[in-house]
C-alpha positions in Angstrom: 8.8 -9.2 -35.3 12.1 -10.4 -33.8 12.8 -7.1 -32.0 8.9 -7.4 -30.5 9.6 -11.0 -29.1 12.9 -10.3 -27.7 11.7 -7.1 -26.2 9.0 -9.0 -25.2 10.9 -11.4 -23.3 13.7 -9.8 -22.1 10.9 -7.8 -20.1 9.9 -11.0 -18.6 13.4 -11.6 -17.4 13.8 -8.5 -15.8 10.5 -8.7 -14.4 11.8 -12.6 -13.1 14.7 -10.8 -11.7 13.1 -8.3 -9.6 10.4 -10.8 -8.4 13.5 -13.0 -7.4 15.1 -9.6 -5.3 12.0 -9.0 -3.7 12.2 -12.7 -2.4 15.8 -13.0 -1.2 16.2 -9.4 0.2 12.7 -9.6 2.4 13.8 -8.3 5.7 12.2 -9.8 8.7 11.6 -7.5 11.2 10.3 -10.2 13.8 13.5 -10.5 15.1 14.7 -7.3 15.7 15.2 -5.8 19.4 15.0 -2.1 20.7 15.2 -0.5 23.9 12.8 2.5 23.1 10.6 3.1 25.6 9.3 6.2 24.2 5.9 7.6 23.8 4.5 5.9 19.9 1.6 8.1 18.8 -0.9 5.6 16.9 -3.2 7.9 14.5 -6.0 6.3 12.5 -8.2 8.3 10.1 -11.8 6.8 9.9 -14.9 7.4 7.7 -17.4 4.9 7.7 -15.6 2.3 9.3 -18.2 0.4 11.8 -17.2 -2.9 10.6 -13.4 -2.4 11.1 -12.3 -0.2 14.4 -13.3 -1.8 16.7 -11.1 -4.4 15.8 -7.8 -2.7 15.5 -8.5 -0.6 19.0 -8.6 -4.2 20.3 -5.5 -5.1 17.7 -3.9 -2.2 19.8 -4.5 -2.9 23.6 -3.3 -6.4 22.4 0.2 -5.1 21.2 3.1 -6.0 23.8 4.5 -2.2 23.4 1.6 -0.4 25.1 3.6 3.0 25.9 1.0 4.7 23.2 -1.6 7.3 22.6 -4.1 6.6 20.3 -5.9 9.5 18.3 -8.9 8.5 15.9 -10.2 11.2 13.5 -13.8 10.6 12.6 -14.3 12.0 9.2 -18.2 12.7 9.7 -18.9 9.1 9.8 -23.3 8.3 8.9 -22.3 4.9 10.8 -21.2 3.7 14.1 -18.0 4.8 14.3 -18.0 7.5 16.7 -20.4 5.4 19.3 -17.8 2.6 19.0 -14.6 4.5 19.3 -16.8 6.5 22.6 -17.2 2.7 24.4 -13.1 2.1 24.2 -12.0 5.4 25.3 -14.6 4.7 28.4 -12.1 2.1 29.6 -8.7 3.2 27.7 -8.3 7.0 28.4 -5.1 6.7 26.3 -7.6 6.9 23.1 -9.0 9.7 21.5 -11.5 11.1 19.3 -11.6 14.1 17.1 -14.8 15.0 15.6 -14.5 16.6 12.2 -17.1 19.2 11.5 -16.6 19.6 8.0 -13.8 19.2 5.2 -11.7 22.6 4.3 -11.7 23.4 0.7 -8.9 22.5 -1.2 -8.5 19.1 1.2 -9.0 14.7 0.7 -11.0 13.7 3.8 -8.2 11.5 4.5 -4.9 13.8 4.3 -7.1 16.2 6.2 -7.5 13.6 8.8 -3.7 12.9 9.3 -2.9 16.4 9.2 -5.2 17.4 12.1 -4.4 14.0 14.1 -0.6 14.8 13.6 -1.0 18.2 15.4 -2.5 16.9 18.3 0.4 13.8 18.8 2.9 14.0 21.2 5.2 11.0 20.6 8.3 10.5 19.4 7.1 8.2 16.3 4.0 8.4 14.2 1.8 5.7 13.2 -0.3 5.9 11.0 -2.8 3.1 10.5 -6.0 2.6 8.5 -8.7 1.6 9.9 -9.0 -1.6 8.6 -6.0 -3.1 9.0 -5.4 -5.7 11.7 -1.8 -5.9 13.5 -0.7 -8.9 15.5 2.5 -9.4 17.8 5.0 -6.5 18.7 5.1 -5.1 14.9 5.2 -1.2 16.9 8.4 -2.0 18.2 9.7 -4.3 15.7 9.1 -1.8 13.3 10.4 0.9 15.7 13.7 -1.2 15.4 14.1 -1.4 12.2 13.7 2.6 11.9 16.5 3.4 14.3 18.8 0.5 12.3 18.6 2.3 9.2 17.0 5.8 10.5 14.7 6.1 8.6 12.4 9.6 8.4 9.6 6.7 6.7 9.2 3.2 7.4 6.2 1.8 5.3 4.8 -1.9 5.3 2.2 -3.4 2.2 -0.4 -5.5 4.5 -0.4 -9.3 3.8 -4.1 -9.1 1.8 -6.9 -11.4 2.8 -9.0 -11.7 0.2 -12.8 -14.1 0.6 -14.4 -13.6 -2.7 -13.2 -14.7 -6.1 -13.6 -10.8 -7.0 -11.0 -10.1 -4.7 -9.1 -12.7 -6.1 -9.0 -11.8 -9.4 -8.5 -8.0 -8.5 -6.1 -7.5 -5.2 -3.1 -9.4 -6.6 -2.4 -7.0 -9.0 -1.2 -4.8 -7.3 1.1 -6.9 -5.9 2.1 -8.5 -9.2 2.8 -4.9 -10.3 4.7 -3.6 -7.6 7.2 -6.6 -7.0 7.9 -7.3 -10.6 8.8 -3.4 -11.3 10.4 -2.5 -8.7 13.3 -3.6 -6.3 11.9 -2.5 -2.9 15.2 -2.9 -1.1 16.5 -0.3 -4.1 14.0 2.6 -1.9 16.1 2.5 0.9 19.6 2.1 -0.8 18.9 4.4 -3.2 18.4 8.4 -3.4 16.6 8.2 -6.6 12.7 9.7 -5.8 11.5 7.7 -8.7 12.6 4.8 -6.9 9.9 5.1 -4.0 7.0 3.5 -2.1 4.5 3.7 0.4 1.3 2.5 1.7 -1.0 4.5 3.7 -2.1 1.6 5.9 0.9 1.8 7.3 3.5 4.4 7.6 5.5 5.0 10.7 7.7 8.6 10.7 10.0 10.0 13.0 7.6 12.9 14.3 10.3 15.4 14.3 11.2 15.2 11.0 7.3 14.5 9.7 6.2 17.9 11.8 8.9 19.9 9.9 7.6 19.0 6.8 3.8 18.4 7.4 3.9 16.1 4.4 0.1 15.8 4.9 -0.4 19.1 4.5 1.6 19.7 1.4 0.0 16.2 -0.1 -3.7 17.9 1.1 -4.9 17.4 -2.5 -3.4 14.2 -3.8 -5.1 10.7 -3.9 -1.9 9.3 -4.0 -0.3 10.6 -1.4 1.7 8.2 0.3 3.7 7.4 -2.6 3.9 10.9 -2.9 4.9 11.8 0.4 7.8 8.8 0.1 9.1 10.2 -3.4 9.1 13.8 -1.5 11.1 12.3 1.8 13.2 11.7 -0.5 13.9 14.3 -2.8 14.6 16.0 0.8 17.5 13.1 0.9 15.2 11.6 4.0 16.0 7.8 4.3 12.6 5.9 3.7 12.1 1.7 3.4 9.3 -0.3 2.2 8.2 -3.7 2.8 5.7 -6.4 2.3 5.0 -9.8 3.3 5.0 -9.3 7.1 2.2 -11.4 8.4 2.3 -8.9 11.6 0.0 -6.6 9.1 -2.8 -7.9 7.3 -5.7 -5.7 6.0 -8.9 -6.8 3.9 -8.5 -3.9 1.4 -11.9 -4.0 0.0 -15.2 -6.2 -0.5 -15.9 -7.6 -3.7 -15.1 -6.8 -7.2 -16.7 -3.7 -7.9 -15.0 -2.1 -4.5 -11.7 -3.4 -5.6 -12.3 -2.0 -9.2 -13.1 1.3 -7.8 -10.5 1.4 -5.2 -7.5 0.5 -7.5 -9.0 3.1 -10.7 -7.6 5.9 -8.4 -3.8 5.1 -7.5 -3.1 2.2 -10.2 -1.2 5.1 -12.6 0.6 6.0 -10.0 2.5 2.6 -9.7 3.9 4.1 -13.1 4.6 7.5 -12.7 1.1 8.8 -13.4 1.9 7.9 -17.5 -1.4 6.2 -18.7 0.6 5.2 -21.8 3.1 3.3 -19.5 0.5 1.9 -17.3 -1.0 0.7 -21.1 1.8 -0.6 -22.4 2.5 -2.8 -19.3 -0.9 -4.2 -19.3 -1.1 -5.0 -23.5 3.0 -6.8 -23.1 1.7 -8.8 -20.2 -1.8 -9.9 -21.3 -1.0 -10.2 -24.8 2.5 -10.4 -25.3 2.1 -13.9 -25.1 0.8 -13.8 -28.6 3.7 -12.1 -30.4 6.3 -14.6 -28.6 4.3 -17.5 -30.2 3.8 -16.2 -33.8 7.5 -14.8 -34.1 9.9 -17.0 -31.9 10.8 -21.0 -31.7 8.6 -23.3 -29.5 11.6 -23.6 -27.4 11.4 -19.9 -27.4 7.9 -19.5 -26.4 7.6 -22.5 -24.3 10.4 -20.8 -21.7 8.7 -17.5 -22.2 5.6 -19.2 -20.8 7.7 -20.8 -18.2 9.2 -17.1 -17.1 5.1 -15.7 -16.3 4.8 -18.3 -14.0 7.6 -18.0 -11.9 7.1 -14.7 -11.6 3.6 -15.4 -10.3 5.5 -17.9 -7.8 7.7 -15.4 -7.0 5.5 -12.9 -6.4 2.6 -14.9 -4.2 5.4 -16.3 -2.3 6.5 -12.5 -1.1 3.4 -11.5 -0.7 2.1 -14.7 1.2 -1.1 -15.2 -1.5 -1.8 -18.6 -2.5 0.3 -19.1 -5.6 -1.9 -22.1 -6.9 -4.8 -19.7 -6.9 -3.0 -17.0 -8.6 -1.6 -18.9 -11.3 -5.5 -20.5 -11.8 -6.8 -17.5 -12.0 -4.0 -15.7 -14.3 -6.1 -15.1 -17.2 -8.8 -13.3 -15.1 -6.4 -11.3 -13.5 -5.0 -9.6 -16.6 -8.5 -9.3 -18.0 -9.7 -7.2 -14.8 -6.4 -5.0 -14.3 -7.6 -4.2 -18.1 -10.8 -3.2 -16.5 -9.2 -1.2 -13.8 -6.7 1.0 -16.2 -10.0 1.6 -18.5 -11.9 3.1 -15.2 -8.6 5.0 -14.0 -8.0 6.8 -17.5 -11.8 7.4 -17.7 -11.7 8.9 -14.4 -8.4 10.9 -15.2 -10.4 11.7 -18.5 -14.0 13.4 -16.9 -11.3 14.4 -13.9 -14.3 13.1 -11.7 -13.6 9.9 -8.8 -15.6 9.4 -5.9 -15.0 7.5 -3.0 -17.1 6.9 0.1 -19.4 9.6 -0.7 -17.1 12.2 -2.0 -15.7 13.4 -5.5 -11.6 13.2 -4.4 -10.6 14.2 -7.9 
């Protein structure tokens, strides 16, 4: 019992630790300056995104850097995507369409998408955005700075999350939660180790010489995951990548409702550990019921600072990740229950090898 409860909380230190590194070593990119004047190809892949693209072509024409080509792939939309996109390019000629006609065997809709979009771009960076992300300010050449500081081959950013029902709530910050108290993000730029790697597909900026070398897309054509994928590959090619989060310059609604954000997260949640189930498990029985073993086996002093630890890493966390921190700690208890919920879906999914999302089995 006493090697459970200081296991127990010892993981809740380092887990205090890294939520703590993740706060200090935030970079702010705001401030940064560059004189690129460059051509920045902007490539969004899009499926059934009425609600959301019309929105970041007018994010776009908003941006102060407006040296930029714009290339949407419609990914045989039902919806109004295409007669949306059609109505900007009739007064922006630097925007594009390509129509898919259908998916290639052995292909994800969306890897397809970047693929063929990435072929067609001319500029000297690649951005690639989803569709439902919204971007303020001059994050194209803030972000452009911070790439030729460092030079990066990968520069990815985790959208500030706006979340309007209480099943977003109790679902989106988990991902955060997981990501910030696990792993050091200022560690996948210093370090070479693959393992130590992120990236989000709503936002990943490459240097298009290196990214049409190594058609990342292409060799990723399969994977679900592929952006974390991709940045463990750069990598392993001794590429220099970063990752960040909390820029408010990005925000995305990442899905709407509970059962979306269930759905959504059942298909890359293993991947946060390495695609191990039994990690992903173990993580999610220590941090929901840990708790108990801390109170049965250790001191009230013991147990009472143990309590005190989870909620500074939920301060922690919110704070970098610019969520409400009074809402997260509220609703901690629901939280844990529904990233329960979440690993069940994503090891029954792994289990029938059968996910589907918008429309399509991506397994």
């Amino acid at each position: 019992m006493i090697i459970a409860v200081c296991f127990i909380v010892g993981f809740s230190l380092i887990q205090m630790l890294i939520a703590s590194i993740n706060l200090i070593s935030i970079e702010k990119i705001n401030k940064l300056e560059s004189d690129f004047n460059g051509l920045v190809s902007i490539l969004i892949p899009a499926r059934n995104e009425e609600l959301n693209i019309g929105n970041l072509l007018a994010d776009l024409q908003k941006q102060n850097y407006q040296c930029i080509e714009i290339i949407v792939f419609d990914d045989q939309s039902t919806d109004n995507t295409v007669k949306i996109v059609k109505q900007f390019i009739e007064s922006d000629k630097r925007i594009k369409l390509i129509e898919s006609v259908e998916l290639p065997s052995g292909w994800l809709g969306k890897n397809y998408a970047c693929h063929e979009m990435s072929k067609q771009a001319k500029g000297k960076y690649l951005l690639f955005l989803d569709a439902d992300v919204h971007i303020k300010k001059s994050i194209i050449l803030h972000s452009i700075a911070l790439s030729e500081m460092h030079n990066l081959g990968l520069l990815s950013i985790f959208p500030i999350q706006q979340m309007k029902t209480i099943g977003e709530k109790i679902t989106v910050p988990n991902m955060n939660s997981i990501l910030l108290s696990l792993l050091p993000l200022i560690l996948v730029r210093k370090t070479k180790y693959k393992s130590i790697a992120a990236a989000n597909g709503q936002f990943m900026l490459f240097q298009s010489e290196i990214y049409q070398s190594l058609c990342p897309h292409q060799k990723m054509k399969s994977n679900k995951v592929e952006d974390i994928e991709i940045a463990r590959y750069y990598k392993k090619l001794n590429f220099k990548i970063a990752c960040l989060t909390g820029d408010d310059s990005v925000t995305c609604r990442m899905y709407h409702g509970f059962n979306e954000s269930v759905n959504g997260f059942s298909k890359n949640l293993i991947s946060f550990f390495g695609n191990s189930f039994i990690l992903a498990f173990l993580f999610w029985l220590i941090t929901t019921v840990g708790f108990i073993i801390v109170y049965i086996g250790a001191s009230v002093y013991i147990f009472s600072l143990y309590l005190i630890t989870l909620f500074i890493i939920r301060i922690l966390v919110s704070v970098s990740s610019k969520q409400n921190v009074f809402t997260n700690i509220l609703l901690i208890i629901p939280q844990q229950i529904t990233l329960g919920i979440i690993l069940y879906n994503a090891g029954m999914n792994r289990l029938k090898k059968k996910y589907k999302w918008k429309g399509r089995n991506i397994s």
